[in-house]
KOLNU-143578 format. One record per atom (N, C-alpha, C, O): chain; atom name; residue number from 0; y, z, x. Coordinates in steps of 0.1 Angstrom, whole numbers, plus 5000, padded with zeros to 4 digits. Layout:
# residues N
('A'; 'CA'; NUM; (Y; Z; X))
...
//
This chain:
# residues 85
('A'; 'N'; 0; (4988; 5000; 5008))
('A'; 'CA'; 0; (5000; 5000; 5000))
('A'; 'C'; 0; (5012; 5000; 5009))
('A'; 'O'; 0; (5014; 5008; 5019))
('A'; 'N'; 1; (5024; 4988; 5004))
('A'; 'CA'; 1; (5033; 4989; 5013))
('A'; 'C'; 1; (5040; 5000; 5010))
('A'; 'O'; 1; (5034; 5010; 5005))
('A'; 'N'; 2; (5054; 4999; 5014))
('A'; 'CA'; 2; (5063; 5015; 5017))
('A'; 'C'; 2; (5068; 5012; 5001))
('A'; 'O'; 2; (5065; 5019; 4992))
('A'; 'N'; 3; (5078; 4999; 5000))
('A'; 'CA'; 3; (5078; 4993; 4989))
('A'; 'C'; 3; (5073; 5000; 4978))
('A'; 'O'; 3; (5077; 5010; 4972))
('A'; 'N'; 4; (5061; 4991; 4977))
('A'; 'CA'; 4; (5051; 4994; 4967))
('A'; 'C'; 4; (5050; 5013; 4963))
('A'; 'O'; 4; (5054; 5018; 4953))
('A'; 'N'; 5; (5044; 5017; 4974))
('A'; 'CA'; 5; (5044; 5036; 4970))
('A'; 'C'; 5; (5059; 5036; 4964))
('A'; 'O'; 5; (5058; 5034; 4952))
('A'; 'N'; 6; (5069; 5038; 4968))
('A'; 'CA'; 6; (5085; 5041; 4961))
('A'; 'C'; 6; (5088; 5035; 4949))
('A'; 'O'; 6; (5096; 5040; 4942))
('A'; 'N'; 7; (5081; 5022; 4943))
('A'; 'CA'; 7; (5080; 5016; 4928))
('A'; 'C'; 7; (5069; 5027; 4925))
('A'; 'O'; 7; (5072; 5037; 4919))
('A'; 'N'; 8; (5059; 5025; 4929))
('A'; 'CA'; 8; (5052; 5038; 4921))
('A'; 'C'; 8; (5051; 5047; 4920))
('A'; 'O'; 8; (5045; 5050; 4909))
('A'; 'N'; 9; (5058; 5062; 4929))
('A'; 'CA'; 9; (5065; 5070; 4929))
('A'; 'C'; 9; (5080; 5070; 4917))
('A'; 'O'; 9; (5082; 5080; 4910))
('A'; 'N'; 10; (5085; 5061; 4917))
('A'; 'CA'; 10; (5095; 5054; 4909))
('A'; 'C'; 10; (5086; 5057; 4891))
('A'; 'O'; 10; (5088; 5068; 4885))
('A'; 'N'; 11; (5079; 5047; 4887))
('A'; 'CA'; 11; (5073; 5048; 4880))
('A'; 'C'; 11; (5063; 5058; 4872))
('A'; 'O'; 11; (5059; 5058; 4860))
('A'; 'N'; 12; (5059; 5067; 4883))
('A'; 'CA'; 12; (5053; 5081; 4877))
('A'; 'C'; 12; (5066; 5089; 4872))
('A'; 'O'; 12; (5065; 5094; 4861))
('A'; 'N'; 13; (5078; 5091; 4881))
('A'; 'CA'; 13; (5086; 5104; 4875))
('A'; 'C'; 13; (5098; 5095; 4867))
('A'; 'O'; 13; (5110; 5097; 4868))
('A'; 'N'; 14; (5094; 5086; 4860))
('A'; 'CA'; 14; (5104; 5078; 4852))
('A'; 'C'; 14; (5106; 5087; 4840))
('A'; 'O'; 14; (5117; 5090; 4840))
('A'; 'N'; 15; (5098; 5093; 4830))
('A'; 'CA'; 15; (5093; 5101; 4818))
('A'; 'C'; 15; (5106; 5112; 4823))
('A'; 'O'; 15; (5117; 5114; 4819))
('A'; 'N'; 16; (5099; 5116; 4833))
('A'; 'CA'; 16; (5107; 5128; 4835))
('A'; 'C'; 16; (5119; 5127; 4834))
('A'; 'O'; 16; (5123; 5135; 4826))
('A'; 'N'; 17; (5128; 5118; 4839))
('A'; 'CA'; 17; (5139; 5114; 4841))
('A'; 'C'; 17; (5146; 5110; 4830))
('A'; 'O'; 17; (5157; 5115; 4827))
('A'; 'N'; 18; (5140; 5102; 4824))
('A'; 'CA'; 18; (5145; 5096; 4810))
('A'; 'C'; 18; (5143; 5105; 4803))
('A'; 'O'; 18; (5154; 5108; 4801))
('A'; 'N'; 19; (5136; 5114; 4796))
('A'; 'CA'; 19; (5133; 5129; 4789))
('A'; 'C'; 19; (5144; 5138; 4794))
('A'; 'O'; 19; (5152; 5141; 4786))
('A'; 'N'; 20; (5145; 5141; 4805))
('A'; 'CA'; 20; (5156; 5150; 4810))
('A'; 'C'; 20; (5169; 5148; 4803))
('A'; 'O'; 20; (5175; 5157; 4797))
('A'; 'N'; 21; (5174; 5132; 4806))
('A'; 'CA'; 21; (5182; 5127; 4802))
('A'; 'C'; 21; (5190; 5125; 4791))
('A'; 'O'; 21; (5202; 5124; 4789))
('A'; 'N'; 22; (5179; 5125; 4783))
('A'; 'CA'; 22; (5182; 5121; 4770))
('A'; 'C'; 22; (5188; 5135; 4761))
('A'; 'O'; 22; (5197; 5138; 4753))
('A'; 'N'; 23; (5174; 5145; 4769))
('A'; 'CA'; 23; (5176; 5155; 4764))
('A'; 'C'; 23; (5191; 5167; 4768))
('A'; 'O'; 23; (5192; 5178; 4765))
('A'; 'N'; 24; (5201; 5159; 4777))
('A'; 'CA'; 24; (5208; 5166; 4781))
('A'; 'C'; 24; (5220; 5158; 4774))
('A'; 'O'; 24; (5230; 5164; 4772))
('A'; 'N'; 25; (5220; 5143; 4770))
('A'; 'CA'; 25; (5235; 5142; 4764))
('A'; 'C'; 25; (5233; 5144; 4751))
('A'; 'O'; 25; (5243; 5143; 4743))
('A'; 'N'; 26; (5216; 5148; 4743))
('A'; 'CA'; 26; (5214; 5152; 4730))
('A'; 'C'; 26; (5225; 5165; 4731))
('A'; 'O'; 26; (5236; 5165; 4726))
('A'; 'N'; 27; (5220; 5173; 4737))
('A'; 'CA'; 27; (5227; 5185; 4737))
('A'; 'C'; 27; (5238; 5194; 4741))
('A'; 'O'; 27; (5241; 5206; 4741))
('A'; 'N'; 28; (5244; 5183; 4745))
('A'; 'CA'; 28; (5258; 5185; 4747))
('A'; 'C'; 28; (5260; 5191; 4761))
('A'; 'O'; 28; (5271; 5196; 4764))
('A'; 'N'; 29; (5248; 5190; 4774))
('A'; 'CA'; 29; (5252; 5197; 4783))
('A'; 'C'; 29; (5262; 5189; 4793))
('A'; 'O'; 29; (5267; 5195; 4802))
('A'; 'N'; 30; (5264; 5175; 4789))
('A'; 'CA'; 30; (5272; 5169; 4799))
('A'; 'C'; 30; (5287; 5175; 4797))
('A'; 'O'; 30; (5295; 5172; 4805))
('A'; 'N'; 31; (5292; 5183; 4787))
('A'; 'CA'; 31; (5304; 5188; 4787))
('A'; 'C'; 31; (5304; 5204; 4796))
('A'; 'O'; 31; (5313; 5211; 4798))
('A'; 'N'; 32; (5289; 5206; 4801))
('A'; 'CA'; 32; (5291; 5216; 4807))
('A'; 'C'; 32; (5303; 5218; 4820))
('A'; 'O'; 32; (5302; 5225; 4830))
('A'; 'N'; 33; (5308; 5215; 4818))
('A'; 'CA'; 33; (5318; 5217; 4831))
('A'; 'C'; 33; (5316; 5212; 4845))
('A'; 'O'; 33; (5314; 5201; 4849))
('A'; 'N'; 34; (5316; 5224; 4854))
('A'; 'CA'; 34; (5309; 5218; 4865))
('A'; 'C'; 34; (5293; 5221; 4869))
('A'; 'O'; 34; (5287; 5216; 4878))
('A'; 'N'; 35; (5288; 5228; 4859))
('A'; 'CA'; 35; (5272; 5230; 4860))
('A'; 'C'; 35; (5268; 5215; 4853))
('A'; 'O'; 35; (5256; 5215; 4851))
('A'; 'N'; 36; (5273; 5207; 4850))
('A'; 'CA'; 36; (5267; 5193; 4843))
('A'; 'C'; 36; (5256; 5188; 4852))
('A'; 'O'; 36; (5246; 5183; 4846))
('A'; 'N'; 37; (5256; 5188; 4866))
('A'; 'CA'; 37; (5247; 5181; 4878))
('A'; 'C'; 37; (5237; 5190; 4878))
('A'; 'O'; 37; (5225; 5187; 4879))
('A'; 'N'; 38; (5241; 5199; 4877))
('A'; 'CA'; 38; (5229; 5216; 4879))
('A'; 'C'; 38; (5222; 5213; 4867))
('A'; 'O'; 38; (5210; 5213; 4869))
('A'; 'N'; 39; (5224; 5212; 4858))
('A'; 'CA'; 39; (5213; 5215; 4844))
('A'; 'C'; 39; (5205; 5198; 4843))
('A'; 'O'; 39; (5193; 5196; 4842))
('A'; 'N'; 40; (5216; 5187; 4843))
('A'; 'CA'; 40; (5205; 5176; 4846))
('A'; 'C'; 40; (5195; 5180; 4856))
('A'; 'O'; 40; (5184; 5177; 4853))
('A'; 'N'; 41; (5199; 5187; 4870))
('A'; 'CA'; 41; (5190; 5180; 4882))
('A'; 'C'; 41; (5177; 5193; 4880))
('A'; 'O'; 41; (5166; 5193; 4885))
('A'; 'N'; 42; (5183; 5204; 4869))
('A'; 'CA'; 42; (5171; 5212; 4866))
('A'; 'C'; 42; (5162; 5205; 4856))
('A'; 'O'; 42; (5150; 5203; 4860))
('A'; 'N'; 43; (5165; 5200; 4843))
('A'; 'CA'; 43; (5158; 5193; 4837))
('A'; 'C'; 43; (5148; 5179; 4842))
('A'; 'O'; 43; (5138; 5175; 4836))
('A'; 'N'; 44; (5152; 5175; 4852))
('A'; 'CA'; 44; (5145; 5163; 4858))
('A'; 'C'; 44; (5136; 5170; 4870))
('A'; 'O'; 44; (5126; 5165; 4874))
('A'; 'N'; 45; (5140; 5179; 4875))
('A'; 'CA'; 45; (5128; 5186; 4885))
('A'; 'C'; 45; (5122; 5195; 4878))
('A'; 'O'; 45; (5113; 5200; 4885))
('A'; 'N'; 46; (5124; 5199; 4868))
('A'; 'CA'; 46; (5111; 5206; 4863))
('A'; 'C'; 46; (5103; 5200; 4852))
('A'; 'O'; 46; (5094; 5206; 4847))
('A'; 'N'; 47; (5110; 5182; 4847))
('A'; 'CA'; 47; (5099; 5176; 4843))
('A'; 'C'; 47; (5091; 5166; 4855))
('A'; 'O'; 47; (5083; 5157; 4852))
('A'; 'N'; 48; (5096; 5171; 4869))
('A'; 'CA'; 48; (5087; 5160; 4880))
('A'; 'C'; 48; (5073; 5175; 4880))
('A'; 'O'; 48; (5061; 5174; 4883))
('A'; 'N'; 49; (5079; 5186; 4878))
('A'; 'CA'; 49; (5071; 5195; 4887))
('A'; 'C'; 49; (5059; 5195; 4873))
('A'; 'O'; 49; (5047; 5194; 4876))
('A'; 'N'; 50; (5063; 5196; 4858))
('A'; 'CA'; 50; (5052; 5194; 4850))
('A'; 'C'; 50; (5036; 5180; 4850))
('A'; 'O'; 50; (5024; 5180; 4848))
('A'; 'N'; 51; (5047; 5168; 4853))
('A'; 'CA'; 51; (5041; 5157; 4860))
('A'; 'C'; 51; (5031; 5157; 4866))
('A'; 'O'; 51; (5022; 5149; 4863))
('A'; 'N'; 52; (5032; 5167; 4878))
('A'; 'CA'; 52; (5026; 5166; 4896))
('A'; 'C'; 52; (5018; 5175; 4889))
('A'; 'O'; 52; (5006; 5172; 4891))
('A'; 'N'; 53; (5018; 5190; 4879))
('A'; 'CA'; 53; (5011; 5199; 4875))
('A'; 'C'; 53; (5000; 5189; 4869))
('A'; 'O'; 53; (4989; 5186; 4875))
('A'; 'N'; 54; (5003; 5185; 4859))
('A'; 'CA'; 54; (4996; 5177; 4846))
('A'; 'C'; 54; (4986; 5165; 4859))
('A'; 'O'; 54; (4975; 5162; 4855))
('A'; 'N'; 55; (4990; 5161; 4872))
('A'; 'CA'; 55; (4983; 5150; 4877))
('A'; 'C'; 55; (4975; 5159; 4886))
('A'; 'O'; 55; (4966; 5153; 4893))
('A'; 'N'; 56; (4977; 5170; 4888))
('A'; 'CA'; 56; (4969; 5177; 4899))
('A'; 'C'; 56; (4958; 5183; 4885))
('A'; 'O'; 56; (4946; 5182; 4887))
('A'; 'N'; 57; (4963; 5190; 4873))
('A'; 'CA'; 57; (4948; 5195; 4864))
('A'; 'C'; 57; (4940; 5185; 4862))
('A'; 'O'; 57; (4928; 5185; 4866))
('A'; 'N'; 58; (4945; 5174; 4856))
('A'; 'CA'; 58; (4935; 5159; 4853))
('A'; 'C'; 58; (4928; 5155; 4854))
('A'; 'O'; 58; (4918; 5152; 4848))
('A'; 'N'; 59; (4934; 5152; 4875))
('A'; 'CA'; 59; (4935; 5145; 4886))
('A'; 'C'; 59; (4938; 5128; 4881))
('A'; 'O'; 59; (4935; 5119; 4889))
('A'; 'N'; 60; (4945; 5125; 4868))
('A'; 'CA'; 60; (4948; 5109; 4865))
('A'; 'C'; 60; (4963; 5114; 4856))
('A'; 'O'; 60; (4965; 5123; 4848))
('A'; 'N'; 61; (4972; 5106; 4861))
('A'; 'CA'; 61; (4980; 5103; 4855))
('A'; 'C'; 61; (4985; 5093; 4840))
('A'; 'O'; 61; (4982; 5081; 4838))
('A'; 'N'; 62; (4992; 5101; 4831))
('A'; 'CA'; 62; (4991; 5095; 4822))
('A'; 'C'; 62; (4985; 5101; 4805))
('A'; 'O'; 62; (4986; 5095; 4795))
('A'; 'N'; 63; (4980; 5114; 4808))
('A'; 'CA'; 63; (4979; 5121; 4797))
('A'; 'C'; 63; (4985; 5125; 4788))
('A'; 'O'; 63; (4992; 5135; 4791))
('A'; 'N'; 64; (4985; 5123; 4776))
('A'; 'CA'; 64; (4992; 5130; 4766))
('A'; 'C'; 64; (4994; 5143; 4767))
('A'; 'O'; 64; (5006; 5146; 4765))
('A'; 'N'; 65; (4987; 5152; 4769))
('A'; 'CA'; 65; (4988; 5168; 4769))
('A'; 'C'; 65; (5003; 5170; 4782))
('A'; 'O'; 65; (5014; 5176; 4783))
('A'; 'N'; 66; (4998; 5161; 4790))
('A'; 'CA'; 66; (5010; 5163; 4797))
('A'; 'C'; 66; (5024; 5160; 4794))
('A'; 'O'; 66; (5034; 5167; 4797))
('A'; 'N'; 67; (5023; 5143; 4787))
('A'; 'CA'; 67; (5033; 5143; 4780))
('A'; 'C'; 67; (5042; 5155; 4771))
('A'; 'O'; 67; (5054; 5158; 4771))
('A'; 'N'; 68; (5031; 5161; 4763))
('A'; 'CA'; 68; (5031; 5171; 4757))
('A'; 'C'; 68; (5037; 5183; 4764))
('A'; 'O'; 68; (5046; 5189; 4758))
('A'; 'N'; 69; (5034; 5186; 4774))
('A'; 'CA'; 69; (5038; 5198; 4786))
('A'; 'C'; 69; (5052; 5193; 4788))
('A'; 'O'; 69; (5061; 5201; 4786))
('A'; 'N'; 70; (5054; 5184; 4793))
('A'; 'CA'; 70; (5070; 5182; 4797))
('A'; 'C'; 70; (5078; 5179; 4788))
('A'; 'O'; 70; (5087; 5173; 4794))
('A'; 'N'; 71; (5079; 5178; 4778))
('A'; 'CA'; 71; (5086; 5178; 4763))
('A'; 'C'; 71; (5092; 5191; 4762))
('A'; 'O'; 71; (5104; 5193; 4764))
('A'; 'N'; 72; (5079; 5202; 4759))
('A'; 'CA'; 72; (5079; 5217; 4756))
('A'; 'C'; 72; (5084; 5225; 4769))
('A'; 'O'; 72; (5090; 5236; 4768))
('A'; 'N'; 73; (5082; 5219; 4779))
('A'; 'CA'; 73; (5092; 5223; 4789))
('A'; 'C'; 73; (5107; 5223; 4794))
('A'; 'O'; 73; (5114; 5232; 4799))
('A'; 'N'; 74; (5108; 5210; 4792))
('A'; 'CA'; 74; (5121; 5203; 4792))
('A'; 'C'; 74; (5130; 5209; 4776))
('A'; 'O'; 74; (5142; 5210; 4778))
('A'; 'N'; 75; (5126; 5211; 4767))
('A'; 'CA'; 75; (5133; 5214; 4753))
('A'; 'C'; 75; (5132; 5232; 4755))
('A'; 'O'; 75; (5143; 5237; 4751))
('A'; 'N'; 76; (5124; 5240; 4759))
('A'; 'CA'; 76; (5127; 5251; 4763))
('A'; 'C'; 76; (5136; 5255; 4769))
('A'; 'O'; 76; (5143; 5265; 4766))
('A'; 'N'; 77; (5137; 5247; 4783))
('A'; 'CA'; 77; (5152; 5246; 4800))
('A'; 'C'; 77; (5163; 5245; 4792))
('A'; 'O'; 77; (5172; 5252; 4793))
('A'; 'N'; 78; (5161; 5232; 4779))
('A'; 'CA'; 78; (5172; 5230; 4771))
('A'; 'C'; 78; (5184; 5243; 4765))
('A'; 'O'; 78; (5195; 5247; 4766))
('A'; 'N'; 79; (5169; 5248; 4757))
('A'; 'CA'; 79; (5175; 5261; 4751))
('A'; 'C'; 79; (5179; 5272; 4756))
('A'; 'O'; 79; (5188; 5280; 4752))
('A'; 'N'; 80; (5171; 5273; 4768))
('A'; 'CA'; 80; (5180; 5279; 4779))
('A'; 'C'; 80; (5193; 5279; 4784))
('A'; 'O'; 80; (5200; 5289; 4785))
('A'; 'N'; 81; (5197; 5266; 4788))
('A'; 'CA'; 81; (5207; 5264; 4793))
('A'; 'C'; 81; (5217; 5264; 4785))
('A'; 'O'; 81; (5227; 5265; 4791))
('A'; 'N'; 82; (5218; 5263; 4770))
('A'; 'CA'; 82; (5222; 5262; 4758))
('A'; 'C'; 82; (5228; 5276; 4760))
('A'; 'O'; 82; (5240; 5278; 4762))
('A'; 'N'; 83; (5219; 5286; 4760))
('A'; 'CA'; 83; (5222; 5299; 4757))
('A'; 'C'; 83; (5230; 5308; 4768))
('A'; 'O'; 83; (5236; 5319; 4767))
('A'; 'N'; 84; (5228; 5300; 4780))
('A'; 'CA'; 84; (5240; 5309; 4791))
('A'; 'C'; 84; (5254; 5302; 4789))
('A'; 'O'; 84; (5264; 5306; 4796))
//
C-alpha cells in the first residue's frame, strides 16, 4: 500500500467521525461558543475517531453498525455535555 493510498484510507475510516461531529456541533449551537468553538469541535471529532479505533479493535473489521451506534451515543452525550458547561 502506497503512503497515498494508507492517508485516503485512514481518510476514509475517520470520515463518520468527522462529519457526525460536525454536524452535530452547528446542530447545537456550539459554533457560537466563543472561543472554546475549536475545543468542542476537536473534542467531538476525537472522541468519535477514538470510538471508531474502539469499535475496530472489538470486531477486529471496520464498518459495524453497533459502532455506528457507539459514536452517535457518544458524540450526542459530549454534546450535552458541552451544552451544559
Amino acid at each position: 500500500m502506497t503512503v497515498i493510498a494508507a492517508v485516503l484510507h485512514l481518510a476514509g475510516f475517520l470520515a463518520p467521525a468527522f462529519v457526525t461531529g460536525s454536524l452535530l456541533w452547528l446542530a447545537a449551537g456550539l459554533w457560537r461558543a466563543g472561543r472554546r468553538r475549536r475545543l468542542s469541535l476537536g473534542l467531538l471529532v476525537l472522541a468519535g475517531a477514538a470510538v471508531l479505533f474502539a469499535g475496530l479493535a472489538y470486531f477486529g473489521r471496520d464498518g459495524k453498525i453497533a459502532t455506528y451506534a457507539a459514536l452517535v451515543l457518544v458524540q450526542g452525550t459530549l454534546v450535552w455535555w458541552l451544552r451544559r458547561r
